[in-house]
N, C-alpha and C positions, 0 to 999 in steps of 0.2 A: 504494500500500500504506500503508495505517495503523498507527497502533502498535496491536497486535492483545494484546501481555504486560507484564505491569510490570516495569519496567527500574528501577535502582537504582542511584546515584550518589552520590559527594560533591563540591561546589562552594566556591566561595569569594562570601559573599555581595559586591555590589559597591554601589554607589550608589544613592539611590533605591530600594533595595528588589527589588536585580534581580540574577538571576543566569542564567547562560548554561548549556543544555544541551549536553552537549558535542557536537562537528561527528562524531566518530563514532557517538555514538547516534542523530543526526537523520540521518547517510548510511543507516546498516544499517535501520533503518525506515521512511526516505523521510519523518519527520515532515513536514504540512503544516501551512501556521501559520493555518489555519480551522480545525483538529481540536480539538476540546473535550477537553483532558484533567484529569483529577483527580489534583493533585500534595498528594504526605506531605510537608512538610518536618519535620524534628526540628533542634536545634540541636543540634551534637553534645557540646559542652561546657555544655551551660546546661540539660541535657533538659527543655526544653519543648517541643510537636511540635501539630503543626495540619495541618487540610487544607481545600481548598478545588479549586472547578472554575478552570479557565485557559484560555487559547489564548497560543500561541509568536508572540512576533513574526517578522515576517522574519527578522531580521537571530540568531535563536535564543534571544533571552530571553524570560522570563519575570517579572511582576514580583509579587512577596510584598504582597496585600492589605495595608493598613493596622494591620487588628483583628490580624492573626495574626503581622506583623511585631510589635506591641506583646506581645502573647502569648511570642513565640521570645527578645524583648528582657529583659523581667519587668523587673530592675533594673540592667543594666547601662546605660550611657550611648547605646554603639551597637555595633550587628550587624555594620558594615562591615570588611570583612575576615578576618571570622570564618567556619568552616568549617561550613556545616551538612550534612544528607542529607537525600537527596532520591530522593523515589518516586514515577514518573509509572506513571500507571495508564490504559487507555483510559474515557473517564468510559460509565457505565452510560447505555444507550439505552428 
């Protein structure tokens, strides 16, 4: 089973540009980490927001492209540790 609905979350961005879906949204879906998904992220203190297509690593993350991490950033120093949201959507076929 794939993710078939957009599901909606908030995260703590971590290293690198990567953040972890969480273990219950990838049990109740069965997310696979082949599945192409198209994730919203918004910063939730800095409203700046982007999206782009993805694929989940094994291990459940995902990692924020470069351009769109710069975008979510604008003038702060760094993202790490900061709360953002997140919309994973099944990407369009």
């Amino acid at each position: 089973m794939t993710l078939t609905k957009t599901v909606e979350f908030e995260v703590v961005l971590q290293k690198c540009n990567l953040f972890q879906v969480p273990k219950i949204i990838r049990w109740q879906f069965k997310l696979e980490p082949d599945q192409v998904l198209k994730v919203d992220v918004r910063s939730k203190d800095l409203y700046a927001s982007g999206s782009f297509l993805a694929k989940m690593s094994k291990d459940g993350r995902i990692r924020v492209p470069k351009l769109f991490y710069l975008i979510l950033k604008g003038k702060e120093p760094d993202l790490v540790g900061r709360v953002i949201e997140v919309k994973l959507q099944p990407a369009a076929t």
